[in-house]
Structures are given as C-alpha cells and as structure tokens.
C-alpha positions as semicolon CSV with decimal commas, in nm:
position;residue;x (nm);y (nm);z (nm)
1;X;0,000;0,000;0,000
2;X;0,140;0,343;-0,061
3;X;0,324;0,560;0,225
4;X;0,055;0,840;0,385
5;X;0,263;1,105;0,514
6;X;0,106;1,193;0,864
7;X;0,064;1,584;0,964
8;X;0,292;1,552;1,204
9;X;0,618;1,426;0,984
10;X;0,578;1,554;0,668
11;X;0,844;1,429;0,386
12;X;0,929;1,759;0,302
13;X;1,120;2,029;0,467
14;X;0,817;2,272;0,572
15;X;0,891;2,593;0,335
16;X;0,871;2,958;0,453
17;X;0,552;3,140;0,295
18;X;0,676;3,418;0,093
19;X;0,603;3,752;0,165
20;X;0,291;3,735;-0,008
21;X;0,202;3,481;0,270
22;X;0,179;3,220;-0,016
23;X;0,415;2,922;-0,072
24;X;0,624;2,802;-0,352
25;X;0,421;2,510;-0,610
26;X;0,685;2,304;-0,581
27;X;0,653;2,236;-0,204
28;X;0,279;2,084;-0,103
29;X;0,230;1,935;0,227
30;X;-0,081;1,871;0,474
31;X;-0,285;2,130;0,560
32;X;-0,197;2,363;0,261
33;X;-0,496;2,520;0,073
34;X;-0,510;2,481;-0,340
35;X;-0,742;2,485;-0,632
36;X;-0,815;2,185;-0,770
37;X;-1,057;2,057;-1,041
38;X;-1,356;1,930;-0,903
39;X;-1,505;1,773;-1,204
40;X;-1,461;1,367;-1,224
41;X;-1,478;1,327;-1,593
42;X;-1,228;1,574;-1,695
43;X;-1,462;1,598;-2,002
44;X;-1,525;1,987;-2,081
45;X;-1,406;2,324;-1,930
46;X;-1,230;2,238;-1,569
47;X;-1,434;2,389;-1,259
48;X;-1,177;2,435;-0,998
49;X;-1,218;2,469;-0,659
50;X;-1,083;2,590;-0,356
51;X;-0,934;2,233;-0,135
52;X;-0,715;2,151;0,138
53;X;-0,489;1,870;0,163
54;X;-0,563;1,648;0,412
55;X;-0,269;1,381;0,359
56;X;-0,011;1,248;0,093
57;X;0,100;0,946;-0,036
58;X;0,359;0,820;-0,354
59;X;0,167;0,821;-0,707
60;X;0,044;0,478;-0,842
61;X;0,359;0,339;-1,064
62;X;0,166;0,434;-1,387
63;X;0,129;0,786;-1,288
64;X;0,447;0,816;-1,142
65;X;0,651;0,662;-1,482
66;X;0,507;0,927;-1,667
67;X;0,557;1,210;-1,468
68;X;0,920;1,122;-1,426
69;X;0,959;1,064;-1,833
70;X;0,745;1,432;-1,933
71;X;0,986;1,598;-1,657
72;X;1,345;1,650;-1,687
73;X;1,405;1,796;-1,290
74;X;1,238;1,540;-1,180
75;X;1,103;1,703;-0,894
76;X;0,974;1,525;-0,624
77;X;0,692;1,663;-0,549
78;X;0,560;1,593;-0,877
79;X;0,590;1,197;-0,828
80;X;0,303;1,218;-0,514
81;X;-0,095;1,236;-0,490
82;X;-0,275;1,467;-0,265
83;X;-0,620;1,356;-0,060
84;X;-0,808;1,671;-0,070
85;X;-1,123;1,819;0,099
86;X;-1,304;2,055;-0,124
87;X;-1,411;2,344;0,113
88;X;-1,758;2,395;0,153
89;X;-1,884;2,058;0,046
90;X;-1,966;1,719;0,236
91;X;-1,697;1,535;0,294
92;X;-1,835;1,244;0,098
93;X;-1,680;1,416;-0,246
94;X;-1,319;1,410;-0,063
95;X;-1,078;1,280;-0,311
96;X;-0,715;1,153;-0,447
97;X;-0,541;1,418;-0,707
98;X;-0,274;1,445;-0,948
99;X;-0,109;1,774;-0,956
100;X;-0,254;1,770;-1,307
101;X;-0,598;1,851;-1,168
102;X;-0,447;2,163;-0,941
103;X;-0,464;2,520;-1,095
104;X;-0,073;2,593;-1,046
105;X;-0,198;2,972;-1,167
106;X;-0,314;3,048;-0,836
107;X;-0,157;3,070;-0,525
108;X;-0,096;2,778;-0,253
109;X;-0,178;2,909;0,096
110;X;-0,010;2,767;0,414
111;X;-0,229;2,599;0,682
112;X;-0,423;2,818;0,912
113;X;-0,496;2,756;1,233
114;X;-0,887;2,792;1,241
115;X;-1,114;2,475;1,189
116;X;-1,257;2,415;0,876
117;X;-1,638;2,321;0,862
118;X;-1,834;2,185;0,565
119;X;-2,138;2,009;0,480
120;X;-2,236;1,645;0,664
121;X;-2,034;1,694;0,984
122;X;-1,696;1,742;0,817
123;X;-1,431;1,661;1,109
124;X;-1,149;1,936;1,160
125;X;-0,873;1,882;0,943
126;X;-0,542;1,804;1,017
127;X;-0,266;2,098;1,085
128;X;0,067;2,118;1,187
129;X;-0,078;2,187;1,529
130;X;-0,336;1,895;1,584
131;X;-0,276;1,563;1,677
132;X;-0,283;1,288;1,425
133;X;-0,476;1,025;1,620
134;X;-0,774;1,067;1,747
135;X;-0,894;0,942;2,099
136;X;-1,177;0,683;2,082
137;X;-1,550;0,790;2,245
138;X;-1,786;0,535;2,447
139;X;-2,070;0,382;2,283
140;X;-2,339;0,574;2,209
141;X;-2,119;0,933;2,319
142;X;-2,082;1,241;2,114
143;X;-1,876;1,377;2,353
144;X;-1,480;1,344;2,347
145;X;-1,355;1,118;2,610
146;X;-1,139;1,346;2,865
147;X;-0,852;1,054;2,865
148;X;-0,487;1,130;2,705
149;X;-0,435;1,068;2,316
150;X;-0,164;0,756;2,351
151;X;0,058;0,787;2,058
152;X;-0,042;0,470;1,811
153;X;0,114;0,431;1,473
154;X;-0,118;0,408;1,195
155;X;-0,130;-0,012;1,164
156;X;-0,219;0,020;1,515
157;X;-0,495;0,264;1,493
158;X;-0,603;0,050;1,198
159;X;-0,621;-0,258;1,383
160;X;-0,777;-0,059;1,686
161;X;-1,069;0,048;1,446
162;X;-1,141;-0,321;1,306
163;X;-1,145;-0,459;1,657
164;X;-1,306;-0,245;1,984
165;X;-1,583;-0,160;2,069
166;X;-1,919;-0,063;1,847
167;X;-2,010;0,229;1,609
168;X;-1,962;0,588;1,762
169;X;-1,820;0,879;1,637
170;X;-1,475;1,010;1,635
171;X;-1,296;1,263;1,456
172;X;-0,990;1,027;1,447
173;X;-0,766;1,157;1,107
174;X;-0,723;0,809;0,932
175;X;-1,088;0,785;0,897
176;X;-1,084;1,094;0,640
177;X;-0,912;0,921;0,408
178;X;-1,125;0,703;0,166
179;X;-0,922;0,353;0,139
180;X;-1,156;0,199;-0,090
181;X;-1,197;0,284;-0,455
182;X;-1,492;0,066;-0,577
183;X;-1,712;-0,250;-0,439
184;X;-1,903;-0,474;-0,657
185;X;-2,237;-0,592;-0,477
186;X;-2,480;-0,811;-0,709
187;X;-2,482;-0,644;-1,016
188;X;-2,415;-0,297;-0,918
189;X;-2,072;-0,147;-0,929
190;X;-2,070;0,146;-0,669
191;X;-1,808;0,415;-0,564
192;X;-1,753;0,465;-0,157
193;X;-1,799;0,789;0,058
194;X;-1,555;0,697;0,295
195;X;-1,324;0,539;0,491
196;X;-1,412;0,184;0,590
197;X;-1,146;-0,065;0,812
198;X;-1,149;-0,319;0,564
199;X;-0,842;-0,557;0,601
200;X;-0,523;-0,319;0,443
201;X;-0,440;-0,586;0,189
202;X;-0,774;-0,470;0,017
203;X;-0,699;-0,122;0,004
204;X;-0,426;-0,114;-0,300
205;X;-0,714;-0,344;-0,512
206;X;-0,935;-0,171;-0,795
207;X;-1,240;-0,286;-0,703
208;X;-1,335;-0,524;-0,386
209;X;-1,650;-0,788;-0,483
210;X;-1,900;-0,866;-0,191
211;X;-2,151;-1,152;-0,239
212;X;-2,491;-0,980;-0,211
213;X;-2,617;-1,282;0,082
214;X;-2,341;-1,317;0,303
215;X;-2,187;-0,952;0,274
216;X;-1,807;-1,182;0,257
217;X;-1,567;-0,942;0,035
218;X;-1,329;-1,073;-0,202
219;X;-0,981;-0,884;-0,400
220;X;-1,069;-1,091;-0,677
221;X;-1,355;-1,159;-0,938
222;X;-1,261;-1,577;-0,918
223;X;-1,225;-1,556;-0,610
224;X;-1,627;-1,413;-0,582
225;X;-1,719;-1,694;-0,815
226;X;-1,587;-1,979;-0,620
227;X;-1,741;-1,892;-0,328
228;X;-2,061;-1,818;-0,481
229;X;-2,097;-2,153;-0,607
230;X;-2,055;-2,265;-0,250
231;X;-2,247;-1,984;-0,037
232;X;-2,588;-2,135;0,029
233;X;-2,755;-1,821;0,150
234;X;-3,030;-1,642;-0,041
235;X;-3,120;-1,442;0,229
236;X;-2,975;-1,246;0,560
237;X;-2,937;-1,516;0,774
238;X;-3,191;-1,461;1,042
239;X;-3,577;-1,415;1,097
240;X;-3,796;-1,334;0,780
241;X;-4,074;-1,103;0,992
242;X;-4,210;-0,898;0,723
243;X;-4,282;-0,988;0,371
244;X;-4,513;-0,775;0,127
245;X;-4,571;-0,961;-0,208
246;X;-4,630;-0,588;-0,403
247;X;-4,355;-0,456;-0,417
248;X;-4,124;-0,795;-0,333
249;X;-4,019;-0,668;-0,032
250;X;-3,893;-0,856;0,329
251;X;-3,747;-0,787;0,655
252;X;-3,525;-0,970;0,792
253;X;-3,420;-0,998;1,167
254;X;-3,051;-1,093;1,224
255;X;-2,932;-1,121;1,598
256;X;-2,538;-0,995;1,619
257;X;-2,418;-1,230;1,884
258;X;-2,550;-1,532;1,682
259;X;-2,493;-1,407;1,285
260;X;-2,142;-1,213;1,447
261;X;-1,943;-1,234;1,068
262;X;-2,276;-1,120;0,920
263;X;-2,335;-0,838;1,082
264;X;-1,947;-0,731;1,123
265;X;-1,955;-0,761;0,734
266;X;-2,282;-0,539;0,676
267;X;-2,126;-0,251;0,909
268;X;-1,778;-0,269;0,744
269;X;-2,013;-0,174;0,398
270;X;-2,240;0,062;0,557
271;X;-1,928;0,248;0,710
272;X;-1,853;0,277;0,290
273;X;-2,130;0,560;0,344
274;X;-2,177;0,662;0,655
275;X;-1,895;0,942;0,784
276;X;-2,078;1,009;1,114
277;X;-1,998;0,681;1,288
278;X;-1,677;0,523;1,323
279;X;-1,716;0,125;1,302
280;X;-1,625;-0,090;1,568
281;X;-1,643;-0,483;1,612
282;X;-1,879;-0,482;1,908
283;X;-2,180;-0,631;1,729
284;X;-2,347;-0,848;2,013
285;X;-2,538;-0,545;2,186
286;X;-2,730;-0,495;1,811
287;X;-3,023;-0,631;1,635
288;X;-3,026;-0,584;1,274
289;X;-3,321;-0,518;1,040
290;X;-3,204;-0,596;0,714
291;X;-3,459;-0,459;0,417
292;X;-3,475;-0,680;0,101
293;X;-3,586;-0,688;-0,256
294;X;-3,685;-1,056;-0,380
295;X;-3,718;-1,171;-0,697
296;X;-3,652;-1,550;-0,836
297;X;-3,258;-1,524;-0,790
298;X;-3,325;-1,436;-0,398
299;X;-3,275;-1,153;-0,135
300;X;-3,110;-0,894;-0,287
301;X;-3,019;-0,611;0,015
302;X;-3,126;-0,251;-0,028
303;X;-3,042;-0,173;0,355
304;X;-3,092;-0,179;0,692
305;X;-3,119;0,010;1,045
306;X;-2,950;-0,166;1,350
307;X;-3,108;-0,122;1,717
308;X;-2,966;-0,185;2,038
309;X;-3,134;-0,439;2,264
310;X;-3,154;-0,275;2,564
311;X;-3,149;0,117;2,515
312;X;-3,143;0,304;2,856
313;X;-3,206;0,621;2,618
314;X;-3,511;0,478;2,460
315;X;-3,337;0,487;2,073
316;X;-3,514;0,313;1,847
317;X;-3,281;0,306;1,589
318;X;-2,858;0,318;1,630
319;X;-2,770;0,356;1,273
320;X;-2,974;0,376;0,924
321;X;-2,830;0,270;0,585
322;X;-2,980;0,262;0,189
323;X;-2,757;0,148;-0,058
324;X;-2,662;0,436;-0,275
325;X;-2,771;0,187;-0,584
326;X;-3,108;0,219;-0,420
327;X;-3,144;0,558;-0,275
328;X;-3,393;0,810;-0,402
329;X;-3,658;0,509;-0,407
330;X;-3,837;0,565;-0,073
331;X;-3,692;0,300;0,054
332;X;-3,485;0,507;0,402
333;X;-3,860;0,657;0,470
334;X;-3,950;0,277;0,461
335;X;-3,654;0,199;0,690
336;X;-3,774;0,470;0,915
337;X;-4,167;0,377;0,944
338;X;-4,057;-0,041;1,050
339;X;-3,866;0,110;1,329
340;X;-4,169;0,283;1,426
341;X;-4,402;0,024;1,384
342;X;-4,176;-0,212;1,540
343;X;-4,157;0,068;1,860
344;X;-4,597;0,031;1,840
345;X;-4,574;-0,365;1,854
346;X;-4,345;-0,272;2,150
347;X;-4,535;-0,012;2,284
348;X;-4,211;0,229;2,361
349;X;-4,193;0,600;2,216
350;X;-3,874;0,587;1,984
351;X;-3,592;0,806;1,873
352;X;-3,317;0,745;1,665
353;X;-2,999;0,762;1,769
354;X;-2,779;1,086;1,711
355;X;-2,659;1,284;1,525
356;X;-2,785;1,217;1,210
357;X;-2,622;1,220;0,933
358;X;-2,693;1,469;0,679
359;X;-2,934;1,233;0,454
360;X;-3,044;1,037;0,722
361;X;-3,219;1,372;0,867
362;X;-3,367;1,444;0,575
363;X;-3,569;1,169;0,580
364;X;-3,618;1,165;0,946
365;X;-3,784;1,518;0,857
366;X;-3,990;1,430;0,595
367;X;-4,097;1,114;0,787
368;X;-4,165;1,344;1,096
369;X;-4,362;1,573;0,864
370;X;-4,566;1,354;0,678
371;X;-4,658;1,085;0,977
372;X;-4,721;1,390;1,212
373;X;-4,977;1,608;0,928
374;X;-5,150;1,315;0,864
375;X;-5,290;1,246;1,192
376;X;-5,337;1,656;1,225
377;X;-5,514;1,650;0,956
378;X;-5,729;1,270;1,017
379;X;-5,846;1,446;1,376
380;X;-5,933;1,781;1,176
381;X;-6,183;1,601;0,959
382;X;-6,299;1,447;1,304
383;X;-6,329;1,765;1,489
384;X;-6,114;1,652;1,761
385;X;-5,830;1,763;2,004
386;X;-5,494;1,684;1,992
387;X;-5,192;1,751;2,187
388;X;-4,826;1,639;2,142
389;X;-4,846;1,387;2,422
390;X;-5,183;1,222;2,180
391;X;-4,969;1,295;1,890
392;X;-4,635;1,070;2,034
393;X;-4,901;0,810;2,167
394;X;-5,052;0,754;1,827
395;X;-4,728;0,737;1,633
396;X;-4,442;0,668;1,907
397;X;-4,275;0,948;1,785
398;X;-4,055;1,097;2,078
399;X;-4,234;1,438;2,181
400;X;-3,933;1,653;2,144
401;X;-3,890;1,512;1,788
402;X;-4,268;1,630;1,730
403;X;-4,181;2,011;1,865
404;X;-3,860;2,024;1,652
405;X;-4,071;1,902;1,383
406;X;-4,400;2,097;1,376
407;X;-4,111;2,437;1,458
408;X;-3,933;2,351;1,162
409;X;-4,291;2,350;0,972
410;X;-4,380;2,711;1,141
411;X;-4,675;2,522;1,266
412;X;-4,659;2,654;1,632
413;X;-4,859;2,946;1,701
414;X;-4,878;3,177;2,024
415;X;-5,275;3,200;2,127
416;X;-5,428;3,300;2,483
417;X;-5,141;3,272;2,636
418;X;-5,062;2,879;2,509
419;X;-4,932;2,755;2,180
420;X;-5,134;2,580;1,912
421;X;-5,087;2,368;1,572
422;X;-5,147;2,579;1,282
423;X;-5,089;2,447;0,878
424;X;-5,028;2,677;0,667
425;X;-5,120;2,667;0,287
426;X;-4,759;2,619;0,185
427;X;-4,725;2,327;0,402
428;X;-5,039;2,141;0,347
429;X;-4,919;2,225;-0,032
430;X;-4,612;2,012;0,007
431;X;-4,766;1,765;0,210
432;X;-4,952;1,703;-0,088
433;X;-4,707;1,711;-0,329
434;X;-4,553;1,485;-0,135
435;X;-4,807;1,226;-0,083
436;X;-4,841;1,210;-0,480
437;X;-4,505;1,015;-0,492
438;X;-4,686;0,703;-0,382
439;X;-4,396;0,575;-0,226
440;X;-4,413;0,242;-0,072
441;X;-4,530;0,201;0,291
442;X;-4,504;-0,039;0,586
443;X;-4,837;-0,273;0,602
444;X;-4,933;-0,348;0,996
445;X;-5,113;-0,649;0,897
446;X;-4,802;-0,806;0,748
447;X;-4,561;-0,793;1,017
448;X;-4,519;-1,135;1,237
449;X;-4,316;-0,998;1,527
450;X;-4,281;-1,056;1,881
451;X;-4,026;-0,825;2,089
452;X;-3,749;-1,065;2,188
453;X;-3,645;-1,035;2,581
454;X;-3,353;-1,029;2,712
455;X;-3,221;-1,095;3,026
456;X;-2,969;-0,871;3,237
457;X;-2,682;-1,172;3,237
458;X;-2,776;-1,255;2,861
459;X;-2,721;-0,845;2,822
460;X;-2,396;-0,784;3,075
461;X;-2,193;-1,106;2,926
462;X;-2,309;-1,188;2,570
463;X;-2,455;-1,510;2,630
C-alpha cells in the first residue's frame, strides 16, 4: 500500500511562505490550501475549486513513470498524490489528485490555524498543530472522552478500528481518508464515501466484490465466483418477519451475537457511506433489520437500520443505511416507518440515535412531517383535540422530535397565552405534493413480530 505522510512528519522540509504569505508550487504538504478541479470526468471546461490537503502518499507506478519521463528535474513533489477536501462541500466528495488537476496559476496558501467546517459533519482537518490520532469515544457518546491521546502508529490505529468496541463517532484523522476505490455488490458497481477498516491488503485493489447474501468481500472476481458456487444463503441469515408480495419486499431480523461475521460484514459496507460513525467490532449489543428486494434469484439487500437491545435512552434506531444503488426510491422513509411500527408492537416512544447524518435527517424530517400532518389532519376532519403527548401516543414518535418538527414547519402558534398547531397553505401544499409520490409504505397487517427479551446476564456477558 502506498506511504501516507502523517501531519505531524511531513516528507518535506516545511517551506517559509513568501512575503505574499503564499508558498512556492513546488513544495505541497498537509494542511496547505489549493485549487483543484472538481469535475470527475475531466470531459469539458475544468471547474476548480478551492481544497485543502488532508494527507499524501507516492503516485500509483503508472502515474508516477510518466511524470518522471514528461519531466526533466524530476522534482519530487511531482511523483506524489494529494487527498483533498473541497471546502464547503460534504466530505463524501473528498478525493485523491494528481497535480494535473491543481490550478498551479493560483496561489498555494499555508495551513491556518482555524477549523474548517463543511457540509455532513466534516471533522477538523489536520494541521501542523493537531494531533494525528484521534482518541476513541464510548458507545453511544458524542462527547470526546477526557482521557490522554496515547501515541499509536497508523497499523495500530487500523487494527484498533477493526477490533473495539461498536459504532460511535470520532474525529480520528485516518478515517478521512477514503481507502476503498470501488465495491461490486450483485450487479451494481458502486463508488464509496468513505473510509471503511477493511483488512489493508484490500486497500491497494481496484475494485473489492462482496456476495450480495453473506456480505463476505473478495480482492478478486474468481475468487467471488468460487465462493458463490458454494455460499448457500439467499437471504440475511436470520428471521424473515415482514414480507409484502407488491412490491417484493422482506425484513429480515438478524441477531449480532449469533450471525457475528454477518453483521461485522454489513457494518464494514455501511461504514462505505456513513462518515458520522466510526465502526467498531462490538456487534453483540445490536439487532439488525435488514430490508430486502426478492425476486426468483433471492434476497437482494437494499439496507438496513440496526437497534440496540436494551437502550437506557429509549433509541429506536442506532444507525440507518440505503444502498446508494437504491437511494432516491423511498426505501430510508420505509426503513424509518418499521422502526416505528416495530416501537408500536413494542409499545415504547422511539428516537433514533444521534446525530444524524446529513441524509439520514432528511428523511427523518420528511418522515416526521408527513406521519405527524397526517394524523393533524385525520383528527381535523374528526373535529377533535390533539396535543403532542396524543400525537407521540398515536405514532411513538418521541415528543421533542414532534416540537422540533411541527417548529421547523412554522406550525406553532402563540394564542391565549398557550401555543397551538397551525398548517399553513404552503405546508399542506407540500404535504400534498408529497403524498403524490406514492412511495411504498409499511403494512401493519403483514408484520409477524414478537419483541425478543432479554435478560440482564444474557445483556452484561453476551450469552
């Protein structure tokens, strides 16, 4: 795999900015701010903009053969790649460049020392003055654990990441750096978001292939095809407890102490897209809900939600995932309303767990909205009360979810001295709009499901 330089040891001697306050082209290292062409086909006129690097590494041998023939110095600096983070945007379009793609017109500004924020939760990025590892955070915390940062190198930290504790968030710096350039699942071919701890002899491949039933990855094509003529799955390997016939959809129920290499497997390719959590190995406090599309070949996986079995914060949901191959289908508002209707069967009010990430609060939102106006409206029609309390009965929405909601809507008006629900055109305009898209929905009748207990020793050791 090639060399990343970390922040802290650059391979270059750090050059003096000039007294423009810019630095010469032929010296890049971490933390320096470029322009660099942000469009992936190259095809047309470039569209540059503004980046910072975020780490450095040698250029692939092809790359690196030609640079070296086209340049008779045969700089140094011209034989490396640069992982940039284009400013303003999420951190999902973060990317490898060749100084080809960098505007060498304009000038290259040292680090500064203020964070950088963008879209989706960017972490800070790395400067001269911040550390390069990151120090880890309890499960379930969004708040930095107050312990010392041990010094680990960066095989360490990787093997830390593939084998402690469960999915939390972190702001560790290895994690910004996508390691993964394609996956093959079924017949889709899809480019990652980010960073996932995938075993390091994967990361130099092309493309990694994942069987579609058993979520194993493979470096090689063969290597897919041998095991697929073994692999007797069809299916997640767990509890089929919802199945609609129109549209072929299922549920399935997969327990992470018993299905462990499952469901380690299905969060090493949801952390592909998800930059908000940092995956862990922990699986055995999860239950996974795995969402399906059937057809005569067998379960094909559009995603899932996970859920811990015994949440003292009353979370319904830990972590949400729909297969980019799949998004824009409804399909993460279906997601969202079985977590729900799983909380009813329970009879628990539910919230997912947070933060969000950027999508998955989007349809959070619009699944607030929509779930929430509907019964406003159903008990309109009836000339009946409602208050939020009636409101998070009926749909096991959590009430504070319902304020932020109906606030974000403009829906809560001042009145005598107390506060009351009022639609506006606009809204009931888009609620319309929106209930045109006849996207599919979760059918109560079709769900065979009985909350699974637990006991506190089954809990406390993993039993």
């Amino acid at each position: 795999m090639s060399e990343l330089y970390s922040p802290a040891s650059p391979p270059y001697t750090l050059p003096t900015p000039t007294s423009n306050g810019f630095i010469n082209s032929n010296n890049i290292y971490v933390g320096c701010q470029l322009y660099v062409d942000i469009k992936k086909d190259g095809q047309g006129e470039r569209e540059y903009h503004k980046a910072q690097v975020l780490t450095i590494r040698e250029a692939n041998r092809s790359y690196r053969n030609n640079i070296i023939s086209n340049d008779e110095n045969n700089n140094d600096d011209l034989q490396h790649e640069y992982y940039v983070h284009y400013l303003e945007y999420n951190k999902r379009l973060d990317e490898w460049v060749t100084r080809d793609k960098i505007d060498w017109s304009r000038p290259i500004e040292p680090p500064t020392a203020a964070p950088l924020v963008s879209n989706g939760a960017t972490p800070p990025p790395c400067t001269m003055a911040s550390p390069y590892l990151g120090s880890p955070l309890s499960i379930g915390s969004v708040t930095p654990s107050p312990s010392p940062v041990p010094h680990m190198t960066r095989e360490q930290e990787l093997e830390k990441l593939r084998h402690h504790g469960a999915m939390t968030n972190s702001q560790s710096n290895i994690v910004k750096v996508k390691n993964i350039e394609k996956i093959q699942i079924g017949r889709y071919i899809v480019s990652p978001w980010y960073f996932s701890p995938y075993p390091e002899e994967f990361c130099d491949e092309p493309m990694i292939y994942i069987c579609e039933y058993c979520l194993s990855y493979f470096a090689k094509e063969r290597q897919l095809r041998r095991h697929l003529k073994k692999c007797k799955l069809l299916h997640p390997p767990g509890n089929e407890i919802y199945r609609d016939y129109e549209p072929n959809i299922s549920f399935f129920e997969v327990d992470g102490h018993h299905q462990k290499t499952y469901c380690r497997n299905l969060c090493l390719l949801s952390k592909l897209f998800l930059d908000h959590k940092t995956l862990y190995y922990d699986v055995d406090p999860f239950l996974f809900y795995v969402l399906c599309v059937r057809d005569k070949k067998g379960c094909h996986i559009v995603g899932h939600f996970s859920k811990e079995k015994d949440s003292q914060e009353g979370h319904n949901l830990a972590c949400i995932l729909t297969l980019p191959q799949y998004q824009r289908q409804g399909y993460g508002r279906l997601l969202i309303s079985f977590s729900y209707e799983l909380s009813k069967v329970e009879g628990k009010i539910g919230t997912p767990e947070k933060p969000l990430s950027d999508l998955g609060l989007l349809s959070y939102r619009s699944y607030w909205s929509e779930t929430i106006i509907d019964l406003l409206l159903e008990m309109h029609s009836n000339k009946e009360e409602i208050s939020i309390h009636d409101i998070s009965e009926t749909t096991k929405i959590d009430p504070k979810d319902i304020l932020q909601t109906l606030q974000s809507l403009g829906a809560l008006k001042p009145y005598r001295a107390q506060q009351i629900i009022f639609l506006s055109d606009s809204v009931l305009a888009a609620h319309k709009r929106a209930k045109k898209k006849n996207l599919v929905s979760i059918d109560e009748a079709l769900l065979h499901w009985t909350p699974p207990r637990f006991t506190q020793s089954q809990l406390k050791y993993a039993y």
